[in-house]
N, CA, C and O atoms as a Maestro MAE file, in Angstrom:
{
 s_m_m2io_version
 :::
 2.0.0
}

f_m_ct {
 s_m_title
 :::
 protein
 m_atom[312] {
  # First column is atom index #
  i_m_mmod_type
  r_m_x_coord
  r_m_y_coord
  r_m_z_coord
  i_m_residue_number
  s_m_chain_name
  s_m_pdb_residue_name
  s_m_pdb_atom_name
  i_m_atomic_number
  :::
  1 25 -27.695 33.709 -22.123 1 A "UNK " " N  " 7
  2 3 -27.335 32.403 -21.613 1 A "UNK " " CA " 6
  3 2 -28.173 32.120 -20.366 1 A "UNK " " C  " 6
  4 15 -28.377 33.009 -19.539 1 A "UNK " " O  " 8
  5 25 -28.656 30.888 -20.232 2 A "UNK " " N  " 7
  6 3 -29.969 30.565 -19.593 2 A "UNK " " CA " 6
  7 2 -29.238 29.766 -18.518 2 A "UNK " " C  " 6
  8 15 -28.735 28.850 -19.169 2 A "UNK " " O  " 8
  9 25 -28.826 29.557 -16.985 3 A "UNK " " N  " 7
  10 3 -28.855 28.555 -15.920 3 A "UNK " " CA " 6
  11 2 -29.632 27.438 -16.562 3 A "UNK " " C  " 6
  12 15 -30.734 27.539 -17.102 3 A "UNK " " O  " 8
  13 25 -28.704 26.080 -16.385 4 A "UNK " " N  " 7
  14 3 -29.699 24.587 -16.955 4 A "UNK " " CA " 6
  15 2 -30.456 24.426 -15.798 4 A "UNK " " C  " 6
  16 15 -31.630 24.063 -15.881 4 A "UNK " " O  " 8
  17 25 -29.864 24.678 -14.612 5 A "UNK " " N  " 7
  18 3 -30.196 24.642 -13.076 5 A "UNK " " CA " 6
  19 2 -31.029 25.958 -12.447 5 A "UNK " " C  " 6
  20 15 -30.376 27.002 -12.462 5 A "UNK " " O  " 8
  21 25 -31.945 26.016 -12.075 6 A "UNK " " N  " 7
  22 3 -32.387 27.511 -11.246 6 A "UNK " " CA " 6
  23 2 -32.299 27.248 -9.787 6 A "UNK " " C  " 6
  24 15 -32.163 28.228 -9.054 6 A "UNK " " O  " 8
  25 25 -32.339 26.430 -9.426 7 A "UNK " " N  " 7
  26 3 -32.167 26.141 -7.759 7 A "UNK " " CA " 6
  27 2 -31.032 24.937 -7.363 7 A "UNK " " C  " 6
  28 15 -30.586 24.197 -8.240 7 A "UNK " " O  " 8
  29 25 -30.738 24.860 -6.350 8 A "UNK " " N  " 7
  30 3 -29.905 23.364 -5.683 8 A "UNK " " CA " 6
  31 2 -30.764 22.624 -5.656 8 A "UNK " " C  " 6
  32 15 -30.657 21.779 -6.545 8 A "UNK " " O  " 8
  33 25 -31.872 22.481 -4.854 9 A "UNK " " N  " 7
  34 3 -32.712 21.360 -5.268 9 A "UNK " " CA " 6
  35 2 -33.073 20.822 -6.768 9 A "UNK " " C  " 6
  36 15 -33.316 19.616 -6.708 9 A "UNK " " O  " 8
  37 25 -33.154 21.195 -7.725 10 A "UNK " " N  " 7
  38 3 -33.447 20.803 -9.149 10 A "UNK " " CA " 6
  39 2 -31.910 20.914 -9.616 10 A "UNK " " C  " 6
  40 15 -31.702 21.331 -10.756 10 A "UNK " " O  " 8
  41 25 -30.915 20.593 -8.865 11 A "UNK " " N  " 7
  42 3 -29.198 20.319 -9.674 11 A "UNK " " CA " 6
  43 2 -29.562 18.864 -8.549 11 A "UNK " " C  " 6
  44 15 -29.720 17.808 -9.162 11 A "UNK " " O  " 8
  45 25 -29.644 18.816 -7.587 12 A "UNK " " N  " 7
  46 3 -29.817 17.576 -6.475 12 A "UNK " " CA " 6
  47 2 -30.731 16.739 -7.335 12 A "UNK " " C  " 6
  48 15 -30.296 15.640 -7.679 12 A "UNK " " O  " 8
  49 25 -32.094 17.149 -7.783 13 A "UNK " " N  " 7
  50 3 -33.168 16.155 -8.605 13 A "UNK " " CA " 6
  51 2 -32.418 15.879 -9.972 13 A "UNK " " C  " 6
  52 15 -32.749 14.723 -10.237 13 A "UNK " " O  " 8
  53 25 -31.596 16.322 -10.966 14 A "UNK " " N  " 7
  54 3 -31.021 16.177 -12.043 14 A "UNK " " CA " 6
  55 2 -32.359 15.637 -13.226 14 A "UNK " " C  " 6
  56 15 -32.282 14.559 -13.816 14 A "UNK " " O  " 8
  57 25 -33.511 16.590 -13.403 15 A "UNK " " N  " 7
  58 3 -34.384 15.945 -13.980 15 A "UNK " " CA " 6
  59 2 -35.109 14.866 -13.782 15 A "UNK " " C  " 6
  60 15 -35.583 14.115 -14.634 15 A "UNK " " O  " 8
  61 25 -35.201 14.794 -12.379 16 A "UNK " " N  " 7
  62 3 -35.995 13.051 -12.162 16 A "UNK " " CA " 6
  63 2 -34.874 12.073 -12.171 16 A "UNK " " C  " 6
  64 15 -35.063 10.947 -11.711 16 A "UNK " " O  " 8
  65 25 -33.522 12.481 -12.745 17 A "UNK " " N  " 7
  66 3 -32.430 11.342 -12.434 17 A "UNK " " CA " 6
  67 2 -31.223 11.573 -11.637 17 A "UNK " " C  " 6
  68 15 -30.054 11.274 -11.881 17 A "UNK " " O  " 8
  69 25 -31.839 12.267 -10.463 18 A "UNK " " N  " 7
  70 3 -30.971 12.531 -9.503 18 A "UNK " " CA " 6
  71 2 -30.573 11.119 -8.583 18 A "UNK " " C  " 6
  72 15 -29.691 11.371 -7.763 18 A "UNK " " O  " 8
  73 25 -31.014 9.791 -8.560 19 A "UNK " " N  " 7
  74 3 -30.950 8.956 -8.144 19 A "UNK " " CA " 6
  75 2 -30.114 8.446 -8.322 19 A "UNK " " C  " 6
  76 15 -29.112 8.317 -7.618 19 A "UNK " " O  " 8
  77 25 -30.448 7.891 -9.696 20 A "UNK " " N  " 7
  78 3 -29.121 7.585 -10.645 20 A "UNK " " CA " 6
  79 2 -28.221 7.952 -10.392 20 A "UNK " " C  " 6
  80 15 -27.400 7.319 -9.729 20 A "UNK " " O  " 8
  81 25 -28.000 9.478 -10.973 21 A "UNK " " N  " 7
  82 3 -26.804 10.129 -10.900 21 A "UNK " " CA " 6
  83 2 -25.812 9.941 -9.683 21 A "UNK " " C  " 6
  84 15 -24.630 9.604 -9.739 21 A "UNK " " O  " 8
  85 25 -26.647 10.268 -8.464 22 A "UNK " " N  " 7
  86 3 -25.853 10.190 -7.577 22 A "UNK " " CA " 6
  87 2 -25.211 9.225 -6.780 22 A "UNK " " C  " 6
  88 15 -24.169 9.298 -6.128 22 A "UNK " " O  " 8
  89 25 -26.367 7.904 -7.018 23 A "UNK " " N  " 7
  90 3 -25.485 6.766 -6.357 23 A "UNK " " CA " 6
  91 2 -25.001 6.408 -7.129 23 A "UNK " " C  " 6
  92 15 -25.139 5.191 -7.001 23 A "UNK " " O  " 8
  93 25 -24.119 6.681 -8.470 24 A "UNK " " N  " 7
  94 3 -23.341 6.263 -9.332 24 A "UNK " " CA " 6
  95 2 -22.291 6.702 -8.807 24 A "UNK " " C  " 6
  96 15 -21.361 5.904 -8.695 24 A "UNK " " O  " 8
  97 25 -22.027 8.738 -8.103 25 A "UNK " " N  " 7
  98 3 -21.383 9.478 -7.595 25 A "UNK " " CA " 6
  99 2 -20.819 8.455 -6.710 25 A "UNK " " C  " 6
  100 15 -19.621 8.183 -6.793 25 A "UNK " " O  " 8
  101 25 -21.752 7.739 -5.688 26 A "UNK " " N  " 7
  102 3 -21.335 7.642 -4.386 26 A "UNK " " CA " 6
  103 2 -20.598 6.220 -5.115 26 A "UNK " " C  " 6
  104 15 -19.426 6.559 -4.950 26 A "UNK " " O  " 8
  105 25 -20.524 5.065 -5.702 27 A "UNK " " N  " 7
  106 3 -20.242 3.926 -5.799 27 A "UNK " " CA " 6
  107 2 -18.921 4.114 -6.304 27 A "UNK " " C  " 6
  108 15 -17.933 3.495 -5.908 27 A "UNK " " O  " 8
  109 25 -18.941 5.282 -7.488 28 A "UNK " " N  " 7
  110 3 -17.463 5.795 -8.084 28 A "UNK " " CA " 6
  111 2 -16.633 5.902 -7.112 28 A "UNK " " C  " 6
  112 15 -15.569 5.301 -7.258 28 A "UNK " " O  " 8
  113 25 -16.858 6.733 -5.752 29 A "UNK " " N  " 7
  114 3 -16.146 7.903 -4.966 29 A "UNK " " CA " 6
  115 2 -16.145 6.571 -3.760 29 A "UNK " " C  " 6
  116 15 -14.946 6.638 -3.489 29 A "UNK " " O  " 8
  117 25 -16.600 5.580 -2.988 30 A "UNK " " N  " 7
  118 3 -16.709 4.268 -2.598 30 A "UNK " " CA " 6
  119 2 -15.978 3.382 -2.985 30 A "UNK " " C  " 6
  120 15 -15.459 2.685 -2.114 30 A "UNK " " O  " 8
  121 25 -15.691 3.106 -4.361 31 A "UNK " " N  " 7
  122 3 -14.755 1.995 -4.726 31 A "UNK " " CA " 6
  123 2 -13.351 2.764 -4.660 31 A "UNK " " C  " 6
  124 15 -12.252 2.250 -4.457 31 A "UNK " " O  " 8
  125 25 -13.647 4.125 -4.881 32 A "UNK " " N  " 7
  126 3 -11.907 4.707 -4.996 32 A "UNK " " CA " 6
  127 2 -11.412 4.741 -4.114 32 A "UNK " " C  " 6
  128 15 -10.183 4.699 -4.144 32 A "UNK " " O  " 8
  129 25 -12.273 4.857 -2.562 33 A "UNK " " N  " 7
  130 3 -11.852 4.922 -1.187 33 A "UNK " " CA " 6
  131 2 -11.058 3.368 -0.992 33 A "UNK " " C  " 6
  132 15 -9.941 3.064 -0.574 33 A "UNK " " O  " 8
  133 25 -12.093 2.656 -1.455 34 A "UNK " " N  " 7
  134 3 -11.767 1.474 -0.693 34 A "UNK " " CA " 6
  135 2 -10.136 0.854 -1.473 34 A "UNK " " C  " 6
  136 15 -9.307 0.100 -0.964 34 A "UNK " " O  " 8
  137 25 -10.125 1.354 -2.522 35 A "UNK " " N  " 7
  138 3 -9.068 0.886 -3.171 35 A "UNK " " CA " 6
  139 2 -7.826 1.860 -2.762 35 A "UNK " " C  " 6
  140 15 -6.786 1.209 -2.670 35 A "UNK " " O  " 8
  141 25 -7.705 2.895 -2.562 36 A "UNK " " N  " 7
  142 3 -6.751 3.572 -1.457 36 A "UNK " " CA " 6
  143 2 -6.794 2.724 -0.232 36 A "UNK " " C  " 6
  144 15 -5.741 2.110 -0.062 36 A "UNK " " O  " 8
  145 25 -7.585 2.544 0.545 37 A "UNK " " N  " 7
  146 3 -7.205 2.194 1.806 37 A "UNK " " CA " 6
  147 2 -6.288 0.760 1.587 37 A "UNK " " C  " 6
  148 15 -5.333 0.581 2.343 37 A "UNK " " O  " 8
  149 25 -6.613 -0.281 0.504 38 A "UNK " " N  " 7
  150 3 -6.484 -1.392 0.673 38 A "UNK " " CA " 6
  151 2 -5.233 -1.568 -0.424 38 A "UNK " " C  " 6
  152 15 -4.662 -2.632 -0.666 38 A "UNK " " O  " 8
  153 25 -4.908 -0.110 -1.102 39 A "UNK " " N  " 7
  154 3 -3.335 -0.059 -1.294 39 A "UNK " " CA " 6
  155 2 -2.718 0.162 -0.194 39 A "UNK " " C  " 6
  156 15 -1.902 -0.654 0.234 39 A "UNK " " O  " 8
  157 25 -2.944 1.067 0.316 40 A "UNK " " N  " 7
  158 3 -2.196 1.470 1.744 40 A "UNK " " CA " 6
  159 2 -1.959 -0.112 2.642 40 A "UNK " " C  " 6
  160 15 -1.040 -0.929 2.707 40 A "UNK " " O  " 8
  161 25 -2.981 -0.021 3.094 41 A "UNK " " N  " 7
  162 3 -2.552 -1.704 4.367 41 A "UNK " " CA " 6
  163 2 -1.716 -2.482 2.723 41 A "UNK " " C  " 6
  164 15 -0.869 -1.675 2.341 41 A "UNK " " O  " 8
  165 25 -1.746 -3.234 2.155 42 A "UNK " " N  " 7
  166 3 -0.505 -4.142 0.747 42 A "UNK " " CA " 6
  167 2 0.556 -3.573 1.438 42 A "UNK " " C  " 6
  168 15 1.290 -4.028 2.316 42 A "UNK " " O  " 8
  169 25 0.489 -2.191 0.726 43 A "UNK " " N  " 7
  170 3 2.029 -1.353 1.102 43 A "UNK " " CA " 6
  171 2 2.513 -1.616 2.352 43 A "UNK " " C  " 6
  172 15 3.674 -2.018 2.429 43 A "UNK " " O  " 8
  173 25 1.611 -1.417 3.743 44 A "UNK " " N  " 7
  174 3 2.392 -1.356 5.141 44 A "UNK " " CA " 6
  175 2 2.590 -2.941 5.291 44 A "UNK " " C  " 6
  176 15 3.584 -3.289 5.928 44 A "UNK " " O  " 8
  177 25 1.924 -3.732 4.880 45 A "UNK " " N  " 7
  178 3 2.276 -5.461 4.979 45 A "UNK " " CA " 6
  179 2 3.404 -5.738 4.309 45 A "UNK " " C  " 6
  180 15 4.270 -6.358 4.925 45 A "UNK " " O  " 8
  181 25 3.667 -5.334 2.850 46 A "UNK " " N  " 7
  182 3 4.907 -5.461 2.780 46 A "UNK " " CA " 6
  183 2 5.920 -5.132 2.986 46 A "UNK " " C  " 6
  184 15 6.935 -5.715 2.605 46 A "UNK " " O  " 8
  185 25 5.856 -3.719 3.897 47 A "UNK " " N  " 7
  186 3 7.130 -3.308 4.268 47 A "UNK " " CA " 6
  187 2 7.449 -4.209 5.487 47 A "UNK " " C  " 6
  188 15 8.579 -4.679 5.624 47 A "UNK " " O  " 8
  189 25 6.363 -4.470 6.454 48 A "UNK " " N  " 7
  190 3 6.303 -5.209 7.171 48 A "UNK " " CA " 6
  191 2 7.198 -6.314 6.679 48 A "UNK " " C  " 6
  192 15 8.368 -6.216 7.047 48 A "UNK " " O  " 8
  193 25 6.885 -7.357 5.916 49 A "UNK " " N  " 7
  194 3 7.355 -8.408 5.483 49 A "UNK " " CA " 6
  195 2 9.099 -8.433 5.329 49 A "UNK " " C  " 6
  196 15 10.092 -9.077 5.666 49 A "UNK " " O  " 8
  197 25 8.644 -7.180 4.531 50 A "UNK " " N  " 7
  198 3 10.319 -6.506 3.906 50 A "UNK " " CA " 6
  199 2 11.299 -6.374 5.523 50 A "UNK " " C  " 6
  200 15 12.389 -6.929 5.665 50 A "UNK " " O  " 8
  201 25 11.008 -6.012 5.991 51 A "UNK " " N  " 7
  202 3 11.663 -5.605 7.403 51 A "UNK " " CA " 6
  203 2 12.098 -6.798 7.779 51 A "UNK " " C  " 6
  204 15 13.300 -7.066 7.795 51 A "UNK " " O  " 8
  205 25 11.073 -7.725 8.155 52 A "UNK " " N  " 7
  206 3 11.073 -8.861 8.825 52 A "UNK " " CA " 6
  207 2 12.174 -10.061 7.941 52 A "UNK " " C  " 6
  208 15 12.848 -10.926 8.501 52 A "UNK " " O  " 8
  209 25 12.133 -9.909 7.062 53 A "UNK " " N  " 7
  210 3 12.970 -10.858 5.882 53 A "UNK " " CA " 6
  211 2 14.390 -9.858 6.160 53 A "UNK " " C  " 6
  212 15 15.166 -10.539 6.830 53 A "UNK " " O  " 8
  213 25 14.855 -8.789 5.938 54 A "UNK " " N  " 7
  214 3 15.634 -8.120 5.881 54 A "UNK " " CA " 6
  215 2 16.333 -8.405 7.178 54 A "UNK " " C  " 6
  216 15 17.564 -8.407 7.180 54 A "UNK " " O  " 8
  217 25 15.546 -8.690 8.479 55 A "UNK " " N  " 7
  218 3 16.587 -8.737 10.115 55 A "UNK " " CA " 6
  219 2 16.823 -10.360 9.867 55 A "UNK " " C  " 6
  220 15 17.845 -11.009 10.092 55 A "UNK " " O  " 8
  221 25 15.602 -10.791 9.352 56 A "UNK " " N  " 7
  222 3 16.613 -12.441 9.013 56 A "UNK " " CA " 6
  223 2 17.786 -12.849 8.300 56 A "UNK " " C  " 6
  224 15 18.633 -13.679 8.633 56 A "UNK " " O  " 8
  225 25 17.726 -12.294 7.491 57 A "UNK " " N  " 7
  226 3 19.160 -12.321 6.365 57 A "UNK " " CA " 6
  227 2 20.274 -11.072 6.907 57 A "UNK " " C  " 6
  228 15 21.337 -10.795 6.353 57 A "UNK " " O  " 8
  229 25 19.772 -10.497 7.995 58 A "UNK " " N  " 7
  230 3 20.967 -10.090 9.082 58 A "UNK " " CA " 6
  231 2 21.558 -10.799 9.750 58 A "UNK " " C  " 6
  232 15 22.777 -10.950 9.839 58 A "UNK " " O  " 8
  233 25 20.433 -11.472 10.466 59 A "UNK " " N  " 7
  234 3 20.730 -12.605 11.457 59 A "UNK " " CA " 6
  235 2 21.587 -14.052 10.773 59 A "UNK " " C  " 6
  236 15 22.306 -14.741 11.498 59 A "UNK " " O  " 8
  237 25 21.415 -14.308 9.564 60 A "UNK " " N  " 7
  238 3 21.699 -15.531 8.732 60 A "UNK " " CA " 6
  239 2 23.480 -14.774 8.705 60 A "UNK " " C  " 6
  240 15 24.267 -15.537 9.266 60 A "UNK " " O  " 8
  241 25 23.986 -13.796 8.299 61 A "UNK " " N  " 7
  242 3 25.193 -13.098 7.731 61 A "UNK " " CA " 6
  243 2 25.841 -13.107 8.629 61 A "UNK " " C  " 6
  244 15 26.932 -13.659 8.773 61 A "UNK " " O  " 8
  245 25 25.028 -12.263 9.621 62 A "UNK " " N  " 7
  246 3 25.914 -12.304 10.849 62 A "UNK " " CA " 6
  247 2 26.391 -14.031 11.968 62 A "UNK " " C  " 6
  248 15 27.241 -14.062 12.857 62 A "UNK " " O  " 8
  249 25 25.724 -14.942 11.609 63 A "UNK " " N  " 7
  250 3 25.750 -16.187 12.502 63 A "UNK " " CA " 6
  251 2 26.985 -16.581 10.927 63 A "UNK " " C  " 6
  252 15 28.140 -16.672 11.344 63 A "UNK " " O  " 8
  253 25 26.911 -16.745 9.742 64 A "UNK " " N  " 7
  254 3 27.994 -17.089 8.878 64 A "UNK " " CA " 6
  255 2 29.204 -16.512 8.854 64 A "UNK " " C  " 6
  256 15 30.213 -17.196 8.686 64 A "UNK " " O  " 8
  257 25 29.256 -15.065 9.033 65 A "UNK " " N  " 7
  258 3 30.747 -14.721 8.826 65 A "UNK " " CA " 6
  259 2 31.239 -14.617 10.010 65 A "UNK " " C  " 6
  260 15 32.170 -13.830 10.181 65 A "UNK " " O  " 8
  261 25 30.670 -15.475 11.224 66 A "UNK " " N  " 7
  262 3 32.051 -15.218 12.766 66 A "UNK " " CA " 6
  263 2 32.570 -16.569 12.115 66 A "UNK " " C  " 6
  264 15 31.936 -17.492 11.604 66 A "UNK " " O  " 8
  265 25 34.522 -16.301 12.380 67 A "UNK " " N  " 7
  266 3 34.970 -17.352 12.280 67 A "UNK " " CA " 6
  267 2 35.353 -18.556 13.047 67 A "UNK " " C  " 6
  268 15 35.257 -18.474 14.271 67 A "UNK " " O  " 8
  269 25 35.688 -19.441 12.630 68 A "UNK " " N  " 7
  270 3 35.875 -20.690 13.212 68 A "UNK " " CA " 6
  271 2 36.549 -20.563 14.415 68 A "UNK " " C  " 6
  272 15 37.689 -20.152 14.197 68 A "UNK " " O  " 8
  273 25 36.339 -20.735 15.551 69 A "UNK " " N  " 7
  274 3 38.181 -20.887 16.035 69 A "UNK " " CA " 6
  275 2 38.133 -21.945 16.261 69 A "UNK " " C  " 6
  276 15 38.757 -22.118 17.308 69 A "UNK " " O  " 8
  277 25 37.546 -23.310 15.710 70 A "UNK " " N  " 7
  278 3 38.636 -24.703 16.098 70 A "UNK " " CA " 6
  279 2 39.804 -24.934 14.623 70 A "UNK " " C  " 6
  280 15 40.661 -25.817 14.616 70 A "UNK " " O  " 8
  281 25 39.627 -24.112 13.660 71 A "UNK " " N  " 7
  282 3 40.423 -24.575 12.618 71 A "UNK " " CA " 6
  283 2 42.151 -24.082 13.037 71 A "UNK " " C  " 6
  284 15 42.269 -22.883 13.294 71 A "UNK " " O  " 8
  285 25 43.215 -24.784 13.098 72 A "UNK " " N  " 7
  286 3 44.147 -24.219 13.128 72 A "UNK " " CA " 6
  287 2 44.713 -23.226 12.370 72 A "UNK " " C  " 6
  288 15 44.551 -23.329 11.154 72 A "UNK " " O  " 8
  289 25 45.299 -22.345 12.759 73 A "UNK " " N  " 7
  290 3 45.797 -21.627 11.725 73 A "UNK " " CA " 6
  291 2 47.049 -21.714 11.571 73 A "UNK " " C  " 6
  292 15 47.889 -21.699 12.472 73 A "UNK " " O  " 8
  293 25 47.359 -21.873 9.641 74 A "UNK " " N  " 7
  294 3 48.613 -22.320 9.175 74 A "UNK " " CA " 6
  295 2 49.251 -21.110 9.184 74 A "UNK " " C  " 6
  296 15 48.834 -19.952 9.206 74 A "UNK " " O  " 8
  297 25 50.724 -21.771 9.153 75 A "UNK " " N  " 7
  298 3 51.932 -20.502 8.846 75 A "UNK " " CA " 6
  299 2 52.676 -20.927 7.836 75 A "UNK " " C  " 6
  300 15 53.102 -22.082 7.826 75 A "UNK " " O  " 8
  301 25 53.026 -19.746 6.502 76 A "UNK " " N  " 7
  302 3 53.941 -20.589 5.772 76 A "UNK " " CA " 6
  303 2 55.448 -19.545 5.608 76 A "UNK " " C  " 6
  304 15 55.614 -18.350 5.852 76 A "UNK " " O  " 8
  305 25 56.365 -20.576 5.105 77 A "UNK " " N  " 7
  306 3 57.622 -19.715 5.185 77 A "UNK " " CA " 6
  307 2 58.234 -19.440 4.115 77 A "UNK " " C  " 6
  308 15 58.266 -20.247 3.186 77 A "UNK " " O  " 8
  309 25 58.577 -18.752 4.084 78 A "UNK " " N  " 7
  310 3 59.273 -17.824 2.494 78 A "UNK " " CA " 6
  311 2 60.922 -18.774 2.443 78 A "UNK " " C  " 6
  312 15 61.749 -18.528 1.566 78 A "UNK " " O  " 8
  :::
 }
 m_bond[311] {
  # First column is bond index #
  i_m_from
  i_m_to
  i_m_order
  :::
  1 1 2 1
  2 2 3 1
  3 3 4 2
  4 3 5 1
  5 5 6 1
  6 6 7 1
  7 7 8 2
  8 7 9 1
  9 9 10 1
  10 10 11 1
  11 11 12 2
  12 11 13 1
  13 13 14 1
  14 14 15 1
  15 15 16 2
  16 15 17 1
  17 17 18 1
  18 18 19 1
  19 19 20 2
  20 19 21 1
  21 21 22 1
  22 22 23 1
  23 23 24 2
  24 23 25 1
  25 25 26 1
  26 26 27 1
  27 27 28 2
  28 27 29 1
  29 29 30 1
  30 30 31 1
  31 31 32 2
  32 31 33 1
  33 33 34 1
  34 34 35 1
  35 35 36 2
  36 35 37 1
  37 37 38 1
  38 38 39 1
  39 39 40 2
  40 39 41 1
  41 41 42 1
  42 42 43 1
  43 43 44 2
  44 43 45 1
  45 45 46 1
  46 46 47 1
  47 47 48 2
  48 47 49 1
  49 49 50 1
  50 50 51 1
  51 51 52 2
  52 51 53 1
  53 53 54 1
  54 54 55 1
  55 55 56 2
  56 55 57 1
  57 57 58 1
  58 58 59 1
  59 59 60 2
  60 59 61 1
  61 61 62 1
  62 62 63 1
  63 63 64 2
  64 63 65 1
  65 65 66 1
  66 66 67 1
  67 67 68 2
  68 67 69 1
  69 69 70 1
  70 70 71 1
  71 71 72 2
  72 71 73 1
  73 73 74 1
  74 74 75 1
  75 75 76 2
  76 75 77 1
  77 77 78 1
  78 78 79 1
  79 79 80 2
  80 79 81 1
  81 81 82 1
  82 82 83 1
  83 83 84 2
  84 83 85 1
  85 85 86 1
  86 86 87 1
  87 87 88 2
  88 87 89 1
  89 89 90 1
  90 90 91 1
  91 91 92 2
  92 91 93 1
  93 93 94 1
  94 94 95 1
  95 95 96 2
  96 95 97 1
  97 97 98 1
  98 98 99 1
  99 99 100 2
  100 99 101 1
  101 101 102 1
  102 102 103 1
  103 103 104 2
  104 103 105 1
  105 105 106 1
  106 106 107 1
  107 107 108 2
  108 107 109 1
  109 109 110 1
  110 110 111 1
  111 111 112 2
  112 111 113 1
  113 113 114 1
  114 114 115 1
  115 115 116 2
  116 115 117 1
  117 117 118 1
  118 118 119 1
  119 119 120 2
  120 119 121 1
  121 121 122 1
  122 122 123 1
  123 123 124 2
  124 123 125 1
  125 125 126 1
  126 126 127 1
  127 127 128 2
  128 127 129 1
  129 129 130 1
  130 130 131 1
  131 131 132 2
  132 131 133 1
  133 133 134 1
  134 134 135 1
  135 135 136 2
  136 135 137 1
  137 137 138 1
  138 138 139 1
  139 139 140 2
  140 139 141 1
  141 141 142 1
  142 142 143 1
  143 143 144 2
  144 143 145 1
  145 145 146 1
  146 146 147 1
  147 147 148 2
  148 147 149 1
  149 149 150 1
  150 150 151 1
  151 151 152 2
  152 151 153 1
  153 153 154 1
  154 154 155 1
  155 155 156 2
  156 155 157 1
  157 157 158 1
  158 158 159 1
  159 159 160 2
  160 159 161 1
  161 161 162 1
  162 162 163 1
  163 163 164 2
  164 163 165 1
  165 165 166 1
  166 166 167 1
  167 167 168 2
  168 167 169 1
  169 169 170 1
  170 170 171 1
  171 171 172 2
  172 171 173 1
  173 173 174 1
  174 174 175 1
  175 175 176 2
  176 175 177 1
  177 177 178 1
  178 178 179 1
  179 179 180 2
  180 179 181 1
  181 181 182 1
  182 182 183 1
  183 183 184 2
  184 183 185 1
  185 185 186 1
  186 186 187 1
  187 187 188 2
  188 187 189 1
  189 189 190 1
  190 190 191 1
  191 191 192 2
  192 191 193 1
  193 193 194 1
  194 194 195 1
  195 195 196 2
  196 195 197 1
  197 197 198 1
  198 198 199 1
  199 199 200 2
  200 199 201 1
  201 201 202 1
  202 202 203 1
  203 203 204 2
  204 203 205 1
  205 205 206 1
  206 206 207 1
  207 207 208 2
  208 207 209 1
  209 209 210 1
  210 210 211 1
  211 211 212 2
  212 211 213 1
  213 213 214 1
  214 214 215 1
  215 215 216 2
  216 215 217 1
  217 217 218 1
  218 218 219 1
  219 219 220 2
  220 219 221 1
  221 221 222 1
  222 222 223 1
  223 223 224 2
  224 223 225 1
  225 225 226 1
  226 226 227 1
  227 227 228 2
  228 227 229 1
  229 229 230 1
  230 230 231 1
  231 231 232 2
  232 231 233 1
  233 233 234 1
  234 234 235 1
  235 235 236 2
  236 235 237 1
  237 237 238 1
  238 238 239 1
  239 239 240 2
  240 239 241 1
  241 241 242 1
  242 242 243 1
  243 243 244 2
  244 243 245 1
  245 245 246 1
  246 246 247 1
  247 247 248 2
  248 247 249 1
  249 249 250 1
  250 250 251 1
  251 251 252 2
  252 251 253 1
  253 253 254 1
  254 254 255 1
  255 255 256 2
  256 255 257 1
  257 257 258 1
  258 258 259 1
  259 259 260 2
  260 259 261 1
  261 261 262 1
  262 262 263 1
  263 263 264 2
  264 263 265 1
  265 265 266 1
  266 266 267 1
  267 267 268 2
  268 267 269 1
  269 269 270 1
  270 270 271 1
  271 271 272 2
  272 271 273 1
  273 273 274 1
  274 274 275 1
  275 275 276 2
  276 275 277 1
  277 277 278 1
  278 278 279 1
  279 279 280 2
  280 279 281 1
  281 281 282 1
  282 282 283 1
  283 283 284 2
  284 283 285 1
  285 285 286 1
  286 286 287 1
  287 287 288 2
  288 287 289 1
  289 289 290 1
  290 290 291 1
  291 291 292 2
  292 291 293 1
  293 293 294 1
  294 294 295 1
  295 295 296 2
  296 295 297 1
  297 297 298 1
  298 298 299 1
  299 299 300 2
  300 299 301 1
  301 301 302 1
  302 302 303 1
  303 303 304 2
  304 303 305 1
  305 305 306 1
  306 306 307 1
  307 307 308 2
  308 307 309 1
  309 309 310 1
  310 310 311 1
  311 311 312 2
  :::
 }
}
């Protein structure tokens, strides 16, 4: 069994299409970065969002359920 490769430099040249090869490497390994990072910030914006909507509809619950006090309150008798 024969090495296809005898040195790092001629696995780096890939037959004259080490060019190719590799900025294909780098564009693959480039778009995957960028698409992690730019899941990540989505994700922290919407939690963001999520948070921010979530203390409002605190704030909305809590200003609705204090009760009235100008309504009188009835009494009834048995």
């Amino acid at each position: 069994m024969q090495p296809y490769f005898y040195s790092v430099s001629e696995f780096i040249a890939m037959g004259k299409h080490g060019v190719f090869v590799w900025s294909c490497w780098a564009i693959t390994v480039g778009v995957m970065l960028a698409f992690v990072i730019y899941s990540r910030r989505q994700r922290q914006a919407l939690i963001k969002q999520l948070t921010i909507q979530q203390a409002r509809q605190a704030q909305r619950t809590a200003k609705t359920s204090t009760p009235a006090t100008s309504a009188p309150a009835t009494k009834q008798s048995h």
